[in-house]
VOZA-508310 format. One record per residue (C-alpha): x, y, z; residue number from 0. Coordinates in Angstrom, 1 decimal. Layout:
x  y  z  n
X  Y  Z  NUM
...
//
This chain:
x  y  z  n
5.3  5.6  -21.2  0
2.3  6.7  -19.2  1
0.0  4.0  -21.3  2
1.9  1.7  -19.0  3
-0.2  2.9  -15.9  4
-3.5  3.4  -15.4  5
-3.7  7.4  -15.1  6
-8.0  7.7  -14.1  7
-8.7  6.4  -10.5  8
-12.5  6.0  -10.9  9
-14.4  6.4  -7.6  10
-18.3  6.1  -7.1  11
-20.1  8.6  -4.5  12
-22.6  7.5  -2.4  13
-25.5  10.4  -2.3  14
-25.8  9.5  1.4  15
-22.0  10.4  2.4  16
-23.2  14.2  1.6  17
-27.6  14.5  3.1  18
-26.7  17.2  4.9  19
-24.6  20.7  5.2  20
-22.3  19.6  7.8  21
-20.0  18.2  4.6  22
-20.4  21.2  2.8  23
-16.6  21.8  3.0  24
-15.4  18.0  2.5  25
-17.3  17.9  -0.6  26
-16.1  20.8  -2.1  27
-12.3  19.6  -1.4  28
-13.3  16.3  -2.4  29
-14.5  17.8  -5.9  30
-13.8  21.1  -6.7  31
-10.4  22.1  -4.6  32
-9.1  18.6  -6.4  33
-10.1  19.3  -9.9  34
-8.6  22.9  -10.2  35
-5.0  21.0  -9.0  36
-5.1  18.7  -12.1  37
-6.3  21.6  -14.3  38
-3.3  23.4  -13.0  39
-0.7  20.8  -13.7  40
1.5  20.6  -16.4  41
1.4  18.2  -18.1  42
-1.3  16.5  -16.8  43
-0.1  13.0  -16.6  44
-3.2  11.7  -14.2  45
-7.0  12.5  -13.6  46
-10.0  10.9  -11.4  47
-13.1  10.1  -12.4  48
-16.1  10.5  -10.0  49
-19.2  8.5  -10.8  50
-22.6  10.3  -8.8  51
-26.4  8.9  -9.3  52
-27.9  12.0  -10.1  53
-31.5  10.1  -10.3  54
-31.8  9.7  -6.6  55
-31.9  13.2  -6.2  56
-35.3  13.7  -6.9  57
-36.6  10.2  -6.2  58
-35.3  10.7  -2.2  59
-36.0  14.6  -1.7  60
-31.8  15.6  -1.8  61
-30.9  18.9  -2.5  62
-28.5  19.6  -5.2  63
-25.3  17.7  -4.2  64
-23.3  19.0  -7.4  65
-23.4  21.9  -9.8  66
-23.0  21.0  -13.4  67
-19.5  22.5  -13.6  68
-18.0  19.9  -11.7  69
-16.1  17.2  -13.1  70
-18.7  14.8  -11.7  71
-20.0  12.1  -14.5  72
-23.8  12.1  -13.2  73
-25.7  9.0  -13.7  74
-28.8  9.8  -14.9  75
-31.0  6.5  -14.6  76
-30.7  3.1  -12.9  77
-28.5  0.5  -14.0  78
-30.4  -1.8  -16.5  79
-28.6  -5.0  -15.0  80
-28.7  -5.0  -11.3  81
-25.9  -7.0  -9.7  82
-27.2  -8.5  -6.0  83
-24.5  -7.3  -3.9  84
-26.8  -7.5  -0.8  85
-29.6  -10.3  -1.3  86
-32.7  -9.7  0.7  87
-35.6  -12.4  1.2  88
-38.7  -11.5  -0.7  89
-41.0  -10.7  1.8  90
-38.9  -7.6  2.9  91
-39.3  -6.5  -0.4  92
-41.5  -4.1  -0.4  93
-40.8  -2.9  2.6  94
-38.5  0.2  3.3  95
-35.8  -1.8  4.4  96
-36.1  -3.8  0.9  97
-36.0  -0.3  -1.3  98
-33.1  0.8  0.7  99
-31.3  -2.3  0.2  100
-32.3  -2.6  -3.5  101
-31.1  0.9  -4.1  102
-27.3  -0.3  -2.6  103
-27.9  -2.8  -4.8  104
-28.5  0.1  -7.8  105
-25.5  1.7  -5.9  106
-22.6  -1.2  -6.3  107
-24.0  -1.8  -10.0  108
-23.2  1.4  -11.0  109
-19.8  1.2  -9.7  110
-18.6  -2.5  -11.1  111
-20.5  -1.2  -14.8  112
-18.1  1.8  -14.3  113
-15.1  -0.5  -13.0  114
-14.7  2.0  -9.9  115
-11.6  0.5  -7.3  116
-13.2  2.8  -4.3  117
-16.8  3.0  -2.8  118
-16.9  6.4  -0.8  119
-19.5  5.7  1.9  120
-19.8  6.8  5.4  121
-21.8  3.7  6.1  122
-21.1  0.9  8.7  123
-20.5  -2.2  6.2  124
-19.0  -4.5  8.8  125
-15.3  -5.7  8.3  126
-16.6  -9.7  6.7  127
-18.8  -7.7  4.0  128
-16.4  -5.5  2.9  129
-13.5  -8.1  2.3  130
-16.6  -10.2  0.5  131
-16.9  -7.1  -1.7  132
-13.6  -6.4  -2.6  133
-12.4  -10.2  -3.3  134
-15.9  -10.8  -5.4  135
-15.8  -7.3  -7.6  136
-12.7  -6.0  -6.7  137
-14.3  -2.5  -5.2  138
-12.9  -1.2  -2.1  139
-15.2  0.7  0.4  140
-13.7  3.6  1.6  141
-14.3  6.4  4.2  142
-13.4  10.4  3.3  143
-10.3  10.4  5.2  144
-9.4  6.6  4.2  145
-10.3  7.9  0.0  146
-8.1  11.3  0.3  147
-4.8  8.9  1.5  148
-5.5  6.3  -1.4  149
-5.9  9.7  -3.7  150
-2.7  10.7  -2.1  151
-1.3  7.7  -2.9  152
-2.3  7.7  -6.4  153
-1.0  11.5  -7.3  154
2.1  10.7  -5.5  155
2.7  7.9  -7.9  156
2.8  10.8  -10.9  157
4.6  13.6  -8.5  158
1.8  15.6  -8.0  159
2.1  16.0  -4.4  160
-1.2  17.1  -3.1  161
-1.7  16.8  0.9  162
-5.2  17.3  1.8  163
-4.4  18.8  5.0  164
-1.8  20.7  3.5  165
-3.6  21.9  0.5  166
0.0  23.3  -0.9  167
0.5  24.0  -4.7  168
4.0  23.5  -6.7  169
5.4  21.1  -4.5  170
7.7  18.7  -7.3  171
9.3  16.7  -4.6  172
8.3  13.9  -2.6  173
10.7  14.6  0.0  174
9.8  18.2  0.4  175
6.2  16.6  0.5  176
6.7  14.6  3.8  177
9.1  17.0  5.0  178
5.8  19.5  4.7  179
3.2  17.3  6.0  180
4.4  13.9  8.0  181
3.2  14.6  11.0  182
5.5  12.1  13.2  183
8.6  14.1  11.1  184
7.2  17.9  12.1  185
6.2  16.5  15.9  186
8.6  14.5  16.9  187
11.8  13.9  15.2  188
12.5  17.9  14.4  189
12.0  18.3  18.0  190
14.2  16.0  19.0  191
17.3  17.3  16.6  192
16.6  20.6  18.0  193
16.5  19.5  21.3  194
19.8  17.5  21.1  195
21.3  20.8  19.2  196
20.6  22.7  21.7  197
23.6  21.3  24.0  198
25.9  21.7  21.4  199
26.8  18.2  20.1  200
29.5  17.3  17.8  201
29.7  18.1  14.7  202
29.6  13.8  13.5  203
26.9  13.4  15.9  204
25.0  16.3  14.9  205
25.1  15.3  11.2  206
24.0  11.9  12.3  207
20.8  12.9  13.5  208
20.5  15.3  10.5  209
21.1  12.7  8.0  210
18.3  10.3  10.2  211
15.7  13.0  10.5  212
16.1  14.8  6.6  213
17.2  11.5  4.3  214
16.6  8.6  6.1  215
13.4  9.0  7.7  216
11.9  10.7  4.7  217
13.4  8.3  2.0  218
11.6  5.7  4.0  219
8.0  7.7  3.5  220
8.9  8.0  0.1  221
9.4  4.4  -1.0  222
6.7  3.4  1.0  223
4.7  6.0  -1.5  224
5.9  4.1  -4.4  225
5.3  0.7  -2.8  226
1.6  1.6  -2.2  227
1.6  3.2  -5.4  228
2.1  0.0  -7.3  229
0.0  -2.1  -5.2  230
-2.9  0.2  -6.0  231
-1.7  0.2  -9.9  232
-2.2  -3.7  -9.6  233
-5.7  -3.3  -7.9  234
-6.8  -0.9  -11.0  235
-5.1  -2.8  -13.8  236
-7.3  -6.6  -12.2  237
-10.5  -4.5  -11.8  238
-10.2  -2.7  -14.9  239
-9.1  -6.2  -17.1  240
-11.4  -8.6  -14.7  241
-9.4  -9.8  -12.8  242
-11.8  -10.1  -9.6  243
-13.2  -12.9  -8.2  244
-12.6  -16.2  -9.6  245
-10.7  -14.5  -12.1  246
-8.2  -13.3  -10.3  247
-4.8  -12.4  -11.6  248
-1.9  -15.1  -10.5  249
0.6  -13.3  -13.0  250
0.7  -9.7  -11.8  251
1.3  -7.0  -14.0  252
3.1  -4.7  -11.2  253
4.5  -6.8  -8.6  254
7.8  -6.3  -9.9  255
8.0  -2.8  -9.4  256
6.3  -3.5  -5.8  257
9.4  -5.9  -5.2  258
12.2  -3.1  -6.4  259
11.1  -0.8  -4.2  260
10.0  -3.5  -1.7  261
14.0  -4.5  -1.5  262
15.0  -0.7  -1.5  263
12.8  -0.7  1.7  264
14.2  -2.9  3.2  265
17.5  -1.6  3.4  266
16.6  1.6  4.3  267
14.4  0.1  7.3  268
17.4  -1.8  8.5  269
19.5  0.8  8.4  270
17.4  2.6  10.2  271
17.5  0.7  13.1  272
21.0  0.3  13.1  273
21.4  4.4  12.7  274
19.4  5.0  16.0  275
21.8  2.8  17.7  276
24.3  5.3  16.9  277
22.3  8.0  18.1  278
21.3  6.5  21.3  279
25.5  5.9  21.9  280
26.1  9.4  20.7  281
23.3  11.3  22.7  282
23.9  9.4  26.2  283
28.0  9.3  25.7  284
28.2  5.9  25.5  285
31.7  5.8  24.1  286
31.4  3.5  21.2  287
32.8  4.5  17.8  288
32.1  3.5  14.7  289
35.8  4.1  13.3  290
36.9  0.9  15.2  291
35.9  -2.7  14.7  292
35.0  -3.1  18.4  293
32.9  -0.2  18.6  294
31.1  -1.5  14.9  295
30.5  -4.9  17.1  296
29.6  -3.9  20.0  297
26.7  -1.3  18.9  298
23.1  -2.6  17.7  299
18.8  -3.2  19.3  300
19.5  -7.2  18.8  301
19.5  -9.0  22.1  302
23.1  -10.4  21.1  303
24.2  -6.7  22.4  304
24.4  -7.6  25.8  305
26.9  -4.6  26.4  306
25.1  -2.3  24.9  307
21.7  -2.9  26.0  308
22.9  -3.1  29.7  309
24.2  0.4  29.3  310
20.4  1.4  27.9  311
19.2  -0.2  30.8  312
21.5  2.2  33.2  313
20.4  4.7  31.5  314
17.0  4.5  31.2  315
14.6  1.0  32.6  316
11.7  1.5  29.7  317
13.6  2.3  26.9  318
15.7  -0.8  27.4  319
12.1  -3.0  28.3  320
11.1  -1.8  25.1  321
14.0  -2.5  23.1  322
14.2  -6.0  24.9  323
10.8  -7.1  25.2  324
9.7  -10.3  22.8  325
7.5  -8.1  20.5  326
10.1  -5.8  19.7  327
12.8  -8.8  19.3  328
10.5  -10.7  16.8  329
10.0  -7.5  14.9  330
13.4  -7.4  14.5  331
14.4  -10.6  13.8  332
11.7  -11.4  11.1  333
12.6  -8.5  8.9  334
16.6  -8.2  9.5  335
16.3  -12.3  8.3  336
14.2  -10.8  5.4  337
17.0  -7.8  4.5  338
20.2  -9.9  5.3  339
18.9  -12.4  3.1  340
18.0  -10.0  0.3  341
21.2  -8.2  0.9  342
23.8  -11.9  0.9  343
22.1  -14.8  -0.6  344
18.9  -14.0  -3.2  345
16.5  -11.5  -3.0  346
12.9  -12.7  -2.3  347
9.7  -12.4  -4.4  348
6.9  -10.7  -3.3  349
4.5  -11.8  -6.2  350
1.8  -13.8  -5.5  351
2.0  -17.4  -3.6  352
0.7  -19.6  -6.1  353
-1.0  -23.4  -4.5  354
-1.2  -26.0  -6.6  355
-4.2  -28.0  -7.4  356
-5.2  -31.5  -9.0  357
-5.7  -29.3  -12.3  358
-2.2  -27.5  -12.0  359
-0.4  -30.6  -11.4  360
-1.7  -32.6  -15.1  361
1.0  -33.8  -17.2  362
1.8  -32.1  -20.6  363
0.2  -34.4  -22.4  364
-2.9  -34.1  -21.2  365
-2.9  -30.1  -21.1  366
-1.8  -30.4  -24.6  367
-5.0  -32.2  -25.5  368
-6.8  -29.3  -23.8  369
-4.9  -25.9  -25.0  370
-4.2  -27.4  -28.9  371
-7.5  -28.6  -29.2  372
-8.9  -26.7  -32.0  373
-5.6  -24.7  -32.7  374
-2.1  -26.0  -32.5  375
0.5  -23.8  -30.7  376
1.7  -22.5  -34.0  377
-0.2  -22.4  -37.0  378
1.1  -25.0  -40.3  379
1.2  -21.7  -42.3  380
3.6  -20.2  -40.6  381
5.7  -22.6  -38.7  382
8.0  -22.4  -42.3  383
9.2  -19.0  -41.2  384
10.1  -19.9  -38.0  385
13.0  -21.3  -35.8  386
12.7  -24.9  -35.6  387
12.8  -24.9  -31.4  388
10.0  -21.5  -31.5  389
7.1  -24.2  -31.3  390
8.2  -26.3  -28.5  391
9.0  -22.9  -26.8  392
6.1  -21.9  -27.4  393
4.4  -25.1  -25.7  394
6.4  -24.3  -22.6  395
4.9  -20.8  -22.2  396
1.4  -22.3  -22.9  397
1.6  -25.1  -20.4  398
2.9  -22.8  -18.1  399
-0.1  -20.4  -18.4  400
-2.2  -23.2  -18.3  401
-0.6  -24.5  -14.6  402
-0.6  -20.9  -13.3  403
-4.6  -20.5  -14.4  404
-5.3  -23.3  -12.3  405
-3.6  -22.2  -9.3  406
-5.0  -20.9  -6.6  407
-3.6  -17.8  -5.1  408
-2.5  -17.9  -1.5  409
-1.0  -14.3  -0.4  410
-0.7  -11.2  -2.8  411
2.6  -10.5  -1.4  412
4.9  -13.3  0.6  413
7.8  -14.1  2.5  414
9.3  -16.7  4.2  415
11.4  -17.1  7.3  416
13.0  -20.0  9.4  417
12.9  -19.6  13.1  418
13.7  -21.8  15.9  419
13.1  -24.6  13.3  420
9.6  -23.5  12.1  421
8.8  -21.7  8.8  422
6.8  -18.6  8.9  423
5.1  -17.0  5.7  424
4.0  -13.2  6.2  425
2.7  -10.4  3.9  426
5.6  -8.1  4.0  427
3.7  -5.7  2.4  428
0.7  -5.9  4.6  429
3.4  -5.4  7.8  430
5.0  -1.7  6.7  431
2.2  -0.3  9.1  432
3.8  -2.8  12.0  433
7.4  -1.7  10.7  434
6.5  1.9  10.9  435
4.6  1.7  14.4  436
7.8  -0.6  15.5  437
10.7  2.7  14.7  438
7.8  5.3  15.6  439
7.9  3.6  19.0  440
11.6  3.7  19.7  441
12.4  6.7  17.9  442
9.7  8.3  20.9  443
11.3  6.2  23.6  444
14.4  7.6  22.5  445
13.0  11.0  22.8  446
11.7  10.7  26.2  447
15.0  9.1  27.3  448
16.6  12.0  26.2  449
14.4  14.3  28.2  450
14.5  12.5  31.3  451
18.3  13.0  31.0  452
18.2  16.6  30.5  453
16.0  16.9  33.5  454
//
């Protein structure tokens, strides 16, 4: 099944990221630490490709930046075609400024040649250029620390869990994995269960925040894995089938695994919120319980629970600003829309929105005399052995290509949602950062609560 995924994240190293000794250590993680994990897995289901121009070595007065051991493909000339990335005027040329821009230019050749998705460069491309890059030749320009998370995401998507700052071996679980590693998780919420278990709650409210900090929490760092998983599967599989550009892919290979796990997400998020609810009654004796109807209405973050959020508000002023402000409320409105309407009524797509054009909107005639021009749909010597419906079928899958190829893509990922009588399309993808930053907030608002109480 694995020729279903792309298994070799190709990466190109810019000689300048490594001049001088002070990387010395980030370059042998980067390399050799990495390498010797693959070699050490069984089976090996995933490998990374780094591309390194050797040439500019000599031609620039570098030391050796790698020894021939290491799984390093070293270019050993300049690319014969020379792709302008960065145009310079002529007269600048032959000036230093003009060698150092053509030898970017050598740079970002190599890399497209060798259909790399990441960039590594410590350089200052400014935000405009590096969106350019990326939308024209699919190539993503990437810092150390922004390349070991995407190669985190990427061995995550096999279960190889390798965390960079946690350079762990025989780790086979994702949850152990975050449980390890997640900062927020070791910080924060394990704090804040002990703290609570320290004055002896009960035994439903102590497996509350158990079940929040050891399942909950962590099943939503997982999915999130898988989500960014697939989205960097779809990057690969456009860059590696050319899909960049004005080629772009409008019928996405992964999206629908992005979506699955997209929905699952969801659910967990909202649940989340609702779970700290709980907490917040349990750990300030609030007196709501969830075996009775009232107590199941009465307890929730929405501003329709007056009664609740007034007793927040006794308890503690900026926890309940927080929780009531207008960013918080939005936050919470746009995605519980997202999950109850997933969860009641249909469940949304997160593929690509697709805008039609004057060429998408032809009639069928007319892309008929286009698509069957030399070739009809199915071929005279043939069409005995099949169905008599197959060819028309088979028209409606070709016009339909043909629509979609005409398209223009709006949004990888999109959603929509009515408020106050407007409609608003977001990348819900895009917003997991702004989801997690949203609970990350309150669960630490919660926390402090909770400590100005015990004082």
């Amino acid at each position: 099944m694995w020729n279903l995924i792309n298994n070799n994240l190709k990466i190109f190293i810019d000689p300048f990221i490594f001049l001088n000794l002070k990387n010395l250590e980030e370059r042998i993680l980067l390399v050799n630490t990495f390498q010797h994990y693959f070699t050490a897995l069984d089976p090996n289901l995933c490998d990374i490709n780094f591309f390194f121009p050797k040439y500019i070595e000599e031609d620039i007065g570098f030391r050796r930046t790698f020894l021939h051991g290491d799984k390093v493909n070293l270019i050993a000339k300049p690319p014969e075609k020379l792709t302008i990335v960065f145009p310079i005027d002529s007269k600048f040329e032959p000036t230093e400024i003009g060698k150092a821009v053509k030898m970017l230019n050598e740079f970002f050749s190599i890399a497209i040649e060798n259909k790399c998705i990441f960039y590594l460069s410590e350089y200052e491309f400014n935000k405009e250029k590096k969106i350019e890059i990326e939308k024209t030749y699919g190539i993503q320009v990437v810092s150390l620390q922004e390349l070991y998370k995407k190669i985190e995401i990427y061995t995550q998507g096999f279960f190889n869990y390798f965390k960079f700052r946690l350079p762990v071996y025989g780790i086979d679980s994702p949850d152990i994995a975050h449980s390890m590693s997640d900062e927020f998780h070791n910080k924060v919420l394990i704090y804040l269960e002990s703290e609570i278990n320290k004055n002896q709650p009960s035994e439903e409210s102590k497996e509350r925040i158990r079940s929040f900090v050891h399942n909950r929490y962590v099943d939503i760092l997982v999915t999130i894995d898988r989500i960014s998983f697939f989205k960097l599967q779809q990057e690969m599989y456009d860059i590696e089938n050319g899909f960049i550009g004005d080629n772009e892919n409008k019928k996405p290979k992964h999206h629908g695994y992005i979506r699955y796990y997209l929905n699952y997400y969801l659910f967990l998020l909202w649940g989340a919120v609702d779970h700290l609810a709980w907490i917040i009654n349990d750990i300030f004796s609030f007196g709501y319980s969830p075996d009775n109807a009232q107590g199941r209405r009465s307890v929730g973050l929405s501003k329709e629970k007056k009664e609740f959020l007034e007793k927040i508000k006794n308890q503690d002023g900026e926890l309940y600003n927080f929780i009531t402000s207008n960013e918080f409320q939005d936050w919470l409105f746009f995605f519980s829309q997202l999950r109850h309407t997933n969860a009641h009524r249909e469940m949304f797509s997160a593929s690509p929105l697709l805008i039609t054009t004057e060429e998408s909107k032809i009639s069928n005639e007319e892309i008929d005399k286009i698509i069957y021009k030399n070739e009809p749909a199915v071929r005279e010597e043939i069409k005995h052995l099949l169905p008599p419906e197959f060819e028309e079928n088979q028209k409606i899958i070709d016009r339909n290509n043909y629509r979609i190829s005409k398209m223009k893509k709006g949004i990888d990922h999109f959603a929509l949602i009515k408020k106050d009588g407007a409609e608003f399309i977001f990348n819900p993808v895009n917003r997991i950062q702004i989801d997690m930053n949203n609970i990350q907030s309150l669960i630490q608002k919660v926390f402090d609560a909770y400590k100005k109480k015990k004082v």
